[in-house]
RODO-2510 file (C-alpha; in nm, 4 decimals, decimal comma):
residues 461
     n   res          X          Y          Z
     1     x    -0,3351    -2,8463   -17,2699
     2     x    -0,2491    -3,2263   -17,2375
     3     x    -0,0880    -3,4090   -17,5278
     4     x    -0,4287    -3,5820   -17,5655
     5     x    -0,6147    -3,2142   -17,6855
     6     x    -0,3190    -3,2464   -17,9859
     7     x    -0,3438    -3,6255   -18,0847
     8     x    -0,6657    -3,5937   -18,1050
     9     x    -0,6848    -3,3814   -18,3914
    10     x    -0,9864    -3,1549   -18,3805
    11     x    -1,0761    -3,3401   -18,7145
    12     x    -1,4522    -3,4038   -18,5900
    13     x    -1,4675    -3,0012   -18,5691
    14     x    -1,3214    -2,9034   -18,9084
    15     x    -1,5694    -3,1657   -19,0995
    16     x    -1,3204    -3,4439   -19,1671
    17     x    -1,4489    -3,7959   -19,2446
    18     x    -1,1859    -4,0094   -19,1360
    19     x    -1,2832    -4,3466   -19,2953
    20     x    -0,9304    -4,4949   -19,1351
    21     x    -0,8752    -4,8335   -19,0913
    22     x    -1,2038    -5,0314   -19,2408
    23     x    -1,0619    -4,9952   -19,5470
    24     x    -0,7050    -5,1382   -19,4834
    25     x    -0,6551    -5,4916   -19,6524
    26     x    -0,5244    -5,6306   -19,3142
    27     x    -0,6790    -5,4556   -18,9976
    28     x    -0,4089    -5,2916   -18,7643
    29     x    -0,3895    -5,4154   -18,4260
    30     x    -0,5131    -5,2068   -18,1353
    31     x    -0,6869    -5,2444   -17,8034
    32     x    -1,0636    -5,2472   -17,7674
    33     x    -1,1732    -4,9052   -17,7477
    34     x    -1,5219    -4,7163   -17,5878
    35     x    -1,7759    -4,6035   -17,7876
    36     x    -1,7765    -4,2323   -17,8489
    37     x    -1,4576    -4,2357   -17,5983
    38     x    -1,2255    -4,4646   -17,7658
    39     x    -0,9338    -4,5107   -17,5458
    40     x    -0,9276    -4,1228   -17,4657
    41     x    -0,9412    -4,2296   -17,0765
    42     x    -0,6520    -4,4940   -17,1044
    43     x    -0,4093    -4,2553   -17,2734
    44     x    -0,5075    -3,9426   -17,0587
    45     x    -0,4005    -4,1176   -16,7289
    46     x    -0,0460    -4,2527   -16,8562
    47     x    -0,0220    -4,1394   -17,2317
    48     x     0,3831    -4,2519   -17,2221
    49     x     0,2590    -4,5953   -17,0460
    50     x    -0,0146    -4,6633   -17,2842
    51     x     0,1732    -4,5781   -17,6289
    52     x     0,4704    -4,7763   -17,5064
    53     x     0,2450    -5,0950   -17,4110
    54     x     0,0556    -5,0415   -17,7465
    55     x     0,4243    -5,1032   -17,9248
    56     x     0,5593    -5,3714   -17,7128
    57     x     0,1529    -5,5982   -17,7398
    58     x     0,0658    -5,4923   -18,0606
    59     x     0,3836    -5,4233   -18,2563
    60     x     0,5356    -5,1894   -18,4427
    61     x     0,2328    -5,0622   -18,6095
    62     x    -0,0794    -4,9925   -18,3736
    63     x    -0,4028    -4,8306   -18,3378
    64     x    -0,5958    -4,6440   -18,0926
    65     x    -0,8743    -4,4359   -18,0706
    66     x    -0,9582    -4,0752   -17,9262
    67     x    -1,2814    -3,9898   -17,9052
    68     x    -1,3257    -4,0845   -18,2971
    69     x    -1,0768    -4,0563   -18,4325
    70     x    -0,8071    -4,3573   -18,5453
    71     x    -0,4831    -4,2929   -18,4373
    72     x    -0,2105    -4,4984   -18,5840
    73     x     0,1011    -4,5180   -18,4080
    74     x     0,4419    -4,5684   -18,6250
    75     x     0,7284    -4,7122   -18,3679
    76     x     1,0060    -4,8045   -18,6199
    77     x     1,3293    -4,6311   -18,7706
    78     x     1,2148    -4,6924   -19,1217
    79     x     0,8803    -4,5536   -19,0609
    80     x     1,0571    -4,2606   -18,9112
    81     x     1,2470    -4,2483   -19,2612
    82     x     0,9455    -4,2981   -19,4602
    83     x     0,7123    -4,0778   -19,3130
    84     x     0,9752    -3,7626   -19,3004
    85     x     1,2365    -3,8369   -19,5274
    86     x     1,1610    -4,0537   -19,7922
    87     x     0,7355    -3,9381   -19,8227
    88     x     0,7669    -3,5694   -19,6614
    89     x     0,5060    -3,4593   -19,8945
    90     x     0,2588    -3,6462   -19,8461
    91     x     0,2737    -3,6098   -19,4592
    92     x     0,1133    -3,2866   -19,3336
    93     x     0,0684    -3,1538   -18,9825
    94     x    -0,1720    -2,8526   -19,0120
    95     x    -0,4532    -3,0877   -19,0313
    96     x    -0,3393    -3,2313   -18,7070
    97     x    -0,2338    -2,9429   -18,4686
    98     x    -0,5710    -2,8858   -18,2694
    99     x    -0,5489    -2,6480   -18,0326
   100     x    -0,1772    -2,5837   -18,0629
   101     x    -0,2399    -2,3990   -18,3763
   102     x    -0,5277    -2,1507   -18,2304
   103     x    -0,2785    -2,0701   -17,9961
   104     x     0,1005    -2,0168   -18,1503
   105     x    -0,0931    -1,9158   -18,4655
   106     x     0,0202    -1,9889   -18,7853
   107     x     0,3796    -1,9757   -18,7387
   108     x     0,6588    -2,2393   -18,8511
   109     x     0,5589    -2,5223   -18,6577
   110     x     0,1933    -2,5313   -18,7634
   111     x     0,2150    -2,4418   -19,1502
   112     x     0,3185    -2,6499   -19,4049
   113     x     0,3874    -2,6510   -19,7913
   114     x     0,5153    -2,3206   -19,9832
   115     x     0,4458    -2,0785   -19,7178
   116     x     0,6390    -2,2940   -19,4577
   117     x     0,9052    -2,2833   -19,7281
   118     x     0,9409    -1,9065   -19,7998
   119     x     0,9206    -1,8338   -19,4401
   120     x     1,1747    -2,0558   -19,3665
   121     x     1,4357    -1,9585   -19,5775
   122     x     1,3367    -1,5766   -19,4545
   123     x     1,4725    -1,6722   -19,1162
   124     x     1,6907    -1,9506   -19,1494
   125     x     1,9887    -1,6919   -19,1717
   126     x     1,9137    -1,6305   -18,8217
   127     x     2,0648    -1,9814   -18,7728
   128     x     2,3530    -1,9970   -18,9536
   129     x     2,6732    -2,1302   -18,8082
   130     x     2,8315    -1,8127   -18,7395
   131     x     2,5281    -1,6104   -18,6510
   132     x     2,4883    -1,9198   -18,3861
   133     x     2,8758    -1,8612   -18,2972
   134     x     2,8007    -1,4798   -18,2429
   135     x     2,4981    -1,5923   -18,0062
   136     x     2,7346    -1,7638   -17,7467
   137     x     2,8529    -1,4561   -17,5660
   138     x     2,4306    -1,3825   -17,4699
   139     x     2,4318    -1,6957   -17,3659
   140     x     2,7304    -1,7023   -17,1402
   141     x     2,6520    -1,3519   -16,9754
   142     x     2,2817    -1,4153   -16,9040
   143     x     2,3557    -1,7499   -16,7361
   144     x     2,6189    -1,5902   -16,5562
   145     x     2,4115    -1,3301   -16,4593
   146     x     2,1705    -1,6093   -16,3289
   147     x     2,4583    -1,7317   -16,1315
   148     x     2,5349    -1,3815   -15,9117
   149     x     2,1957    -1,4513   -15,7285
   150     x     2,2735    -1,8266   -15,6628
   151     x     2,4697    -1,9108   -15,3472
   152     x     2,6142    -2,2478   -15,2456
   153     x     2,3449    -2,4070   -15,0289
   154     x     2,1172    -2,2592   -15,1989
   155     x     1,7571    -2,4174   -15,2718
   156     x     1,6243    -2,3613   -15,6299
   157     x     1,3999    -2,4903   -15,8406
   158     x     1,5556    -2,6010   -16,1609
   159     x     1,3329    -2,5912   -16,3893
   160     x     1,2221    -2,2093   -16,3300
   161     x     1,5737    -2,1150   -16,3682
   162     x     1,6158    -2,2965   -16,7006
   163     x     1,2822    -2,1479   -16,8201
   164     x     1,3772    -1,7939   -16,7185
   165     x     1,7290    -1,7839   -16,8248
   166     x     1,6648    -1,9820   -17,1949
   167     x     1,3558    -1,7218   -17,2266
   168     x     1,5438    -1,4409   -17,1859
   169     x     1,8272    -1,5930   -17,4242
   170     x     1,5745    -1,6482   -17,6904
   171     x     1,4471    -1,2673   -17,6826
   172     x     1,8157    -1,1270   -17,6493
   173     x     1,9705    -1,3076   -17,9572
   174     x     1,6540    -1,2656   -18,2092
   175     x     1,4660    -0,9647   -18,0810
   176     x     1,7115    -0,7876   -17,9885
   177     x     1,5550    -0,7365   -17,6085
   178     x     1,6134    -0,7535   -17,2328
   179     x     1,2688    -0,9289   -17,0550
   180     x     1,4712    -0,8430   -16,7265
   181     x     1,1765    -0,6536   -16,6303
   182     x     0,8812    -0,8665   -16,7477
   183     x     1,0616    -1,1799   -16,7135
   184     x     0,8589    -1,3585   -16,4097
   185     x     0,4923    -1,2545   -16,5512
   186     x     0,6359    -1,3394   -16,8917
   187     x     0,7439    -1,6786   -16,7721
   188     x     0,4506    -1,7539   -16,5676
   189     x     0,2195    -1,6382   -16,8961
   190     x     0,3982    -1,9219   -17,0665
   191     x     0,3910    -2,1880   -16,8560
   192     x     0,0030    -2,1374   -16,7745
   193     x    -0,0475    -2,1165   -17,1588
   194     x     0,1387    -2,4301   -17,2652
   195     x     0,0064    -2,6250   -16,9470
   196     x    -0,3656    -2,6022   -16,9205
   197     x    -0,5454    -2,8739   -16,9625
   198     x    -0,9207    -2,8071   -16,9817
   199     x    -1,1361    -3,1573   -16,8911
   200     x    -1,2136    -3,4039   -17,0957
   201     x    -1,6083    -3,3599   -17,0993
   202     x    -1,5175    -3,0070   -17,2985
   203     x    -1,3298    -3,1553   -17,5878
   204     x    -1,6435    -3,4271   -17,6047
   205     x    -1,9298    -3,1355   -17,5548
   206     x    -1,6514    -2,9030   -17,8022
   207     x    -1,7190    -2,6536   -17,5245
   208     x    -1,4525    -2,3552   -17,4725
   209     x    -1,5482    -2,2109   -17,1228
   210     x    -1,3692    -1,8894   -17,0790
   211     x    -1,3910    -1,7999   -16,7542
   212     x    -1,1532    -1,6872   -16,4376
   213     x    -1,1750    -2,0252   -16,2653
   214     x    -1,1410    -2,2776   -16,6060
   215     x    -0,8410    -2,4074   -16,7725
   216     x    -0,9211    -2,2287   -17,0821
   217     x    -1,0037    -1,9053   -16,9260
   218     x    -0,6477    -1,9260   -16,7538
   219     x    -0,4812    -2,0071   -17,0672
   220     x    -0,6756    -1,7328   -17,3003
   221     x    -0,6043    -1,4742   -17,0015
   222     x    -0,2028    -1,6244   -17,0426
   223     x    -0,2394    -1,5735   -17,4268
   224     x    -0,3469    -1,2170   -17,4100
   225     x    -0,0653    -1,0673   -17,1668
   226     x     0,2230    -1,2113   -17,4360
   227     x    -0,0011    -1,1089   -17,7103
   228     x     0,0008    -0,7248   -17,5541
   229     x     0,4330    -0,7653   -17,5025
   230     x     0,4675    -0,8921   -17,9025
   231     x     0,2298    -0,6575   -18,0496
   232     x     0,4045    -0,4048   -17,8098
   233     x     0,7470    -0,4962   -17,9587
   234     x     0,5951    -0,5268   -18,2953
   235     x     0,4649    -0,1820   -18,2952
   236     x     0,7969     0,0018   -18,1474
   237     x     1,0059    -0,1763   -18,3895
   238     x     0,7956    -0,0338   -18,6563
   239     x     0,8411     0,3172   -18,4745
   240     x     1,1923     0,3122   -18,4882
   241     x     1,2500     0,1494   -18,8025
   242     x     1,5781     0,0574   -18,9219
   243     x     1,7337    -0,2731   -18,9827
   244     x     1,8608    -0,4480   -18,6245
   245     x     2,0054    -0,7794   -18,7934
   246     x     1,7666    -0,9991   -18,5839
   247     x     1,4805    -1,2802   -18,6797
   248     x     1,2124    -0,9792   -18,6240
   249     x     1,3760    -0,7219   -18,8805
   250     x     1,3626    -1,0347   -19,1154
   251     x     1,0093    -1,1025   -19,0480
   252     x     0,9203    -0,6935   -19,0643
   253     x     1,1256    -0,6264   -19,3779
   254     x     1,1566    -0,9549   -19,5539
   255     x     0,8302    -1,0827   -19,7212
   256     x     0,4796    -0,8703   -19,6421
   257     x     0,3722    -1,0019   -19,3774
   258     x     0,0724    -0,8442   -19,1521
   259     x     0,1553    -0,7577   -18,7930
   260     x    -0,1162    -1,0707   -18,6929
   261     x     0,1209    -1,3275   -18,8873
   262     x     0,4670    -1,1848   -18,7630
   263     x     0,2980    -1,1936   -18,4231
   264     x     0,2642    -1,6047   -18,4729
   265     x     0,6179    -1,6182   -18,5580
   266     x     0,7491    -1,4559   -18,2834
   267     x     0,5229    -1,6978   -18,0478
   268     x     0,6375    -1,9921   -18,1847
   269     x     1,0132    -1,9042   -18,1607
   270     x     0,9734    -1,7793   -17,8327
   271     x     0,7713    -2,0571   -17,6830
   272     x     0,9623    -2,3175   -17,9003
   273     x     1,2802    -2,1472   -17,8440
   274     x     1,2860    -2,1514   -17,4601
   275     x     1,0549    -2,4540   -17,3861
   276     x     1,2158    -2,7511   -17,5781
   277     x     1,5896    -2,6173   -17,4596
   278     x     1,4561    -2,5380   -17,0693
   279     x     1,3094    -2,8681   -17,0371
   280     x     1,6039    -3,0606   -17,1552
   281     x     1,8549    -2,8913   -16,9713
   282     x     1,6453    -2,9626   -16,6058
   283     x     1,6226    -3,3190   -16,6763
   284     x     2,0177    -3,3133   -16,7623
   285     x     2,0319    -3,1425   -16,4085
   286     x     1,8070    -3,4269   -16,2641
   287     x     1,9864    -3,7555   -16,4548
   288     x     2,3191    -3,6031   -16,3591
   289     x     2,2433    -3,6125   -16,0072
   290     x     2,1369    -3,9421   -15,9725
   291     x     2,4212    -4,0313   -16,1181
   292     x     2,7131    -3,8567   -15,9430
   293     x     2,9778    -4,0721   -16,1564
   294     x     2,8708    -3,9284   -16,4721
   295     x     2,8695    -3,6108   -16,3294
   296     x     3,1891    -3,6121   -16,1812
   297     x     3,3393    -3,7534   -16,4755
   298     x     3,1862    -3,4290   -16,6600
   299     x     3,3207    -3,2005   -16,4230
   300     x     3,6614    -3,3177   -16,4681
   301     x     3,6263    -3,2560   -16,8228
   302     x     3,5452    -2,9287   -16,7709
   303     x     3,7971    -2,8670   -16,5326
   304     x     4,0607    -3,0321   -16,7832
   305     x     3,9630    -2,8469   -17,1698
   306     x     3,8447    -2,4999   -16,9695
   307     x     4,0725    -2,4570   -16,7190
   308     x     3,8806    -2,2311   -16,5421
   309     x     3,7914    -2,0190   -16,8688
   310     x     3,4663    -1,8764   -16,9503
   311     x     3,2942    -2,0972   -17,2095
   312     x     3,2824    -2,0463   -17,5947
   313     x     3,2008    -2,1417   -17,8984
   314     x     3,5621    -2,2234   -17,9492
   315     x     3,6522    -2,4290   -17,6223
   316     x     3,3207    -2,6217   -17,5986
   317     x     3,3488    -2,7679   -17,9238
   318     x     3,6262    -2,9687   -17,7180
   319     x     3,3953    -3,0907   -17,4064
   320     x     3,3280    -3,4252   -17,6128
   321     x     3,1479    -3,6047   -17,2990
   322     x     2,9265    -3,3150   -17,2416
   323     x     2,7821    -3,3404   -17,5774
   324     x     2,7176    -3,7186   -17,5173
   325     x     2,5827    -3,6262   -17,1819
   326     x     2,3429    -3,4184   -17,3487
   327     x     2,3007    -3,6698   -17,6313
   328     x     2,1738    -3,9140   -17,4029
   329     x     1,9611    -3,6974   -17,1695
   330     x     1,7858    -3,6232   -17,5115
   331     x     1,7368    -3,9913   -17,5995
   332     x     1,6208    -4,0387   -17,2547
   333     x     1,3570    -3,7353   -17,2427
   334     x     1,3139    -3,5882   -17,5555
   335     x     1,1428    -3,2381   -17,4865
   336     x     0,8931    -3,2985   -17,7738
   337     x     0,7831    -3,6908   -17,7337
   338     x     0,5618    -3,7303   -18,0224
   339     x     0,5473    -3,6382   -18,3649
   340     x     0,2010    -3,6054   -18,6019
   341     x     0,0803    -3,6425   -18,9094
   342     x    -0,2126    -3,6508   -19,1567
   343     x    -0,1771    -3,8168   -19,5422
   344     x    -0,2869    -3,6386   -19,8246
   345     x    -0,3064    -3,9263   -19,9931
   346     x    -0,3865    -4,2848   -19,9642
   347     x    -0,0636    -4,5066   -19,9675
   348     x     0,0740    -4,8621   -19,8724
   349     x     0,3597    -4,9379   -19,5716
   350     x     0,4688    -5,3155   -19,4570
   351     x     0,1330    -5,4618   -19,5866
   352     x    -0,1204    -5,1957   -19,5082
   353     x    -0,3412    -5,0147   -19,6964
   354     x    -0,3650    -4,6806   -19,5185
   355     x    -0,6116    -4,4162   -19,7022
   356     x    -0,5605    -4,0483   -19,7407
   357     x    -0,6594    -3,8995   -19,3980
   358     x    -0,5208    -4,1204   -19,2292
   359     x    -0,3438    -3,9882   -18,8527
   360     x    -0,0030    -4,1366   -18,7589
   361     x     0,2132    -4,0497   -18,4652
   362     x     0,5248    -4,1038   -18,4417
   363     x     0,6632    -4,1231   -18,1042
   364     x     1,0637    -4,0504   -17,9700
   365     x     0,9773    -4,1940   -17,6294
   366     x     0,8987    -4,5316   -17,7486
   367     x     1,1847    -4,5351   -18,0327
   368     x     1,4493    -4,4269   -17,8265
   369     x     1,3788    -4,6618   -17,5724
   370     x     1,3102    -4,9557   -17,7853
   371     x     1,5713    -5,2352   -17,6137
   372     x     1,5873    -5,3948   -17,9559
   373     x     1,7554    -5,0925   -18,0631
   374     x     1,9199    -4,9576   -17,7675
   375     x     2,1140    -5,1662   -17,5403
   376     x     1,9725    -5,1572   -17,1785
   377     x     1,7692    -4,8571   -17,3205
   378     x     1,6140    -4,7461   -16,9429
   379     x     2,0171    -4,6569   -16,8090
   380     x     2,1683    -4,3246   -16,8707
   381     x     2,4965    -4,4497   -17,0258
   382     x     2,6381    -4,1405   -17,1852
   383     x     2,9562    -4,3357   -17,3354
   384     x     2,7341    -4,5425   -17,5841
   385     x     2,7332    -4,1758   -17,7762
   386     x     3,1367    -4,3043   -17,8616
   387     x     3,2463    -4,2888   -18,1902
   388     x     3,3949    -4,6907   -18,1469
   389     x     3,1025    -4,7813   -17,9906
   390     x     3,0525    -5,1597   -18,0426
   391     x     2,6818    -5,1166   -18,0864
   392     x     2,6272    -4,8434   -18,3643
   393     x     2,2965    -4,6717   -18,3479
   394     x     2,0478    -4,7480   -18,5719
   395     x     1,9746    -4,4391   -18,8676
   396     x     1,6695    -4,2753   -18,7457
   397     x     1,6072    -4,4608   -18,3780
   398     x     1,7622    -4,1342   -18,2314
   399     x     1,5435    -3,7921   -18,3488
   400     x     1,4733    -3,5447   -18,0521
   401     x     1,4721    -3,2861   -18,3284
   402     x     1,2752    -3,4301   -18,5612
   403     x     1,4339    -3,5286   -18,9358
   404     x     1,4150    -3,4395   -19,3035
   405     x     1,2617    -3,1188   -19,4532
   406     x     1,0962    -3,0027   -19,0888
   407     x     1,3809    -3,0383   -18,8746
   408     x     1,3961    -2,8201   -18,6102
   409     x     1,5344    -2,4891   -18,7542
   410     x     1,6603    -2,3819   -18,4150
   411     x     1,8485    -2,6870   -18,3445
   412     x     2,2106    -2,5973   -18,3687
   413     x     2,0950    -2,2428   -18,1897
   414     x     1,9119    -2,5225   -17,8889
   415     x     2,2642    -2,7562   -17,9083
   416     x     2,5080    -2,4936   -17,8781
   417     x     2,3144    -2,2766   -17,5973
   418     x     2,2382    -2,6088   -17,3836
   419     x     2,6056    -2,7289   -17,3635
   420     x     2,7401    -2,3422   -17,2989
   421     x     2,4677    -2,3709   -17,0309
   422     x     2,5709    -2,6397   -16,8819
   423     x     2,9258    -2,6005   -16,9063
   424     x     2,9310    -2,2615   -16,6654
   425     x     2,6821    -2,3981   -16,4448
   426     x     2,8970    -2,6918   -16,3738
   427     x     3,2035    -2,5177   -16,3452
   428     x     3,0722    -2,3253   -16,0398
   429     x     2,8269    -2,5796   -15,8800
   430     x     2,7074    -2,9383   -15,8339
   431     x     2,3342    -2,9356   -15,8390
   432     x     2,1918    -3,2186   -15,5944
   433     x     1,8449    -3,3621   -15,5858
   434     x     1,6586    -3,3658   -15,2248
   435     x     1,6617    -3,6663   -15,0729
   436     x     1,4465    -3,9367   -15,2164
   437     x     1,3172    -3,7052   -15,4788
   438     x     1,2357    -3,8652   -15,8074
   439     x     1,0540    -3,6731   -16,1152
   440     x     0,7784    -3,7876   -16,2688
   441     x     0,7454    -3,7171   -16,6419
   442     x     0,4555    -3,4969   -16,7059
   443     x     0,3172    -3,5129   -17,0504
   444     x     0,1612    -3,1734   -17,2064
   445     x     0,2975    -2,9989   -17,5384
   446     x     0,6509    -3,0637   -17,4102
   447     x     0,7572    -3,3331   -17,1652
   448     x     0,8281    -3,1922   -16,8462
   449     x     0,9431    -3,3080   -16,5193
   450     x     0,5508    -3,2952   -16,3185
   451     x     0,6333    -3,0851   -16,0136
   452     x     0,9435    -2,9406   -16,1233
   453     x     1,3241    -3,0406   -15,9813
   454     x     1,4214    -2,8803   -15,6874
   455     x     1,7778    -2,9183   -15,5847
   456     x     2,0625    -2,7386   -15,3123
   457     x     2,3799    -2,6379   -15,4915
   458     x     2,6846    -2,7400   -15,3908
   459     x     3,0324    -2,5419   -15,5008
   460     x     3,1899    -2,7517   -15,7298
   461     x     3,5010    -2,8869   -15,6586
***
């Protein structure tokens, strides 16, 4: 499933009348668009290309078209603070999910209002500081035990390892359960489900083709294997009974919920949970390669504040450059690149009159990169993260977590496993890229590197 299946909406399926911009008192700027098509074709073949051109021609407030639909694209701070800070409720995302919803269900990311409300506070002591503190040991010994089967000279690919280690992370510290065993179907299951991309002509002809050879076939077929392992889990938790202090004894014995929506819950955190973190920590991997200087410099830290010591909560509170290394890697490539959403009512914003139903994206990869807001945005400069920075950075140009009410409840859980990640995988090797390899970001529900990052490990010195 590209990124284009998301943006655009659905809406013509679920009846919406989007009357959209004809009724603004100033018309929004946009490029000319197909009929029928609108300029689906443009932003499939480079959707980070085309919304960043769209900002830098048209401004920070643009509009394109997918198939019907008017797309308005938000690429300023104080949008970003009007939209989810300042206007939250007015700004749903239900309405604009698509396909993502049919298949993570209705769990966290995909409702909104009350019920997003109660079922957040169910869980959110699942992500308290000290639970989060208490997590770090998982996290340590499962990347360690990643690191007995990797030798130096070794050839892996980077961002299989990240996916299989963060997945089994995830399932350890709120299920309560090893995936040792189903890990590689598991993994694969995920990837295919997140990835496929049916064609075009079936979102225009609204045709779902479920067959062995399709991309939706492959994807439903993905969907029911981790459907069987959750209701599996569901269904021996229930069994045993008995309170295991983890997200699913929250979702079985906090509010009633039916197996069907603790089942979308436990998607969403698992495919949330490993996804985002994976994909961040490969293109760490990748940006510290090509730039040995930053990586060395990190590796001294490491070597200095751990002294050869297992990492913990404790000690990597103290790797200060690591956490701008990550920092920046995040600015760089935020996992999730886009954000959506659909007004519930009609309302006004730097001299526009937008009406209620109205889609808006708001995008990380063009406001973190903007170079009026980041200076020489395109480097990885990890030390413009320093507290006396000369240039401060802007409120709300940085959000790879999103902001306000709907920020990302596993964020500190994602923060604190992604620098204890890369702190014992750096004490032991250097990761190097092949020669002349360079990623290309590919866009889908998360932004990954296209054909993965494979890379030889070095021992570090």
């Amino acid at each position: 499933m590209a990124s284009f299946v998301y943006l655009q909406c659905m809406l013509c399926r679920k009846g919406y009348i989007l009357v959209g911009i004809a009724q603004s008192s100033c018309v929004v700027p946009g490029p000319k668009h197909l009929p029928g098509l609108g300029n689906a074709l443009e932003f499939q073949r480079d959707p980070l290309g085309f919304v960043t051109r769209l900002q830098r021609t048209y401004g920070d407030i643009a509009r394109f078209y997918l198939l019907g639909t008017p797309v308005i694209v938000l690429s300023h701070p104080r949008h970003v603070r009007y939209l989810l800070t300042e206007n939250p409720q007015n700004f749903t995302l239900r309405e604009v999910m698509g396909d993502l919803q049919a298949v993570l269900g209705d769990g966290l990311l995909t409702i909104d209002g009350e019920p997003h409300r109660q079922q957040r506070r169910m869980v959110q002591p699942a992500f308290h500081k000290k639970r989060i503190m208490d997590y770090a040991d998982v996290m340590v010994r499962h990347t360690l035990e990643t690191l007995s089967r990797w030798r130096p000279g070794q050839r892996i690919e980077m961002a299989q390892a990240m996916q299989g280690v963060t997945m089994r992370i995830v399932a350890k510290c709120l299920f309560n359960i090893d995936l040792a065993n189903q890990l590689t179907k598991l993994s694969t299951s995920f990837s295919t489900m997140m990835e496929s991309q049916p064609p075009l002509y079936e979102y225009i002809l609204n045709l779902h083709l479920n067959l062995p050879f399709t991309a939706y076939g492959r994807q439903q077929r993905s969907k029911a294997h981790i459907d069987s392992v959750i209701y599996d889990l569901i269904a021996r938790r229930r069994t045993e009974g008995g309170d295991q202090d983890d997200v699913l004894s929250m979702l079985l014995f906090g509010d009633e919920l039916d197996d069907t929506r603790i089942r979308d819950h436990i998607m969403t955190f698992f495919a949330a949970g490993h996804e985002t973190t994976a994909n961040a920590l490969t293109w760490t991997f990748y940006l510290l390669a090509r730039h040995p200087l930053v990586l060395e410099k990190l590796q001294a830290e490491l070597r200095t504040v751990l002294a050869g010591a297992v990492p913990t909560s404790e000690n990597c509170g103290r790797l200060q450059y690591l956490e701008w290394v990550f920092n920046e890697a995040l600015r760089l490539y935020p996992p999730l690149w886009t954000m959506r959403r659909w007004a519930r009512a009609a309302f006004e914003l730097d001299g526009y009159h937008f009406p209620a139903g109205s889609v808006f994206v708001l995008s990380q990869w063009i406001i973190q990169r903007r170079p009026d807001l980041w200076e020489d945005p395109e480097r990885f400069c990890p030390e413009r993260w320093h507290p006396d920075r000369t240039q401060p950075i802007v409120p709300f140009s940085y959000f790879p977590f999103g902001v306000g009410p709907r920020t990302c409840i596993g964020m500190p859980f994602a923060q604190m496993e992604a620098k204890l990640l890369l702190a014992t995988i750096l004490q032991r090797y250097t990761p190097r890229l092949l020669p002349g390899y360079r990623a290309i970001p590919q866009v889908r529900v998360t932004l990954r590197p296209g054909d993965g990052v494979p890379m030889v490990l070095e021992e570090a010195r």
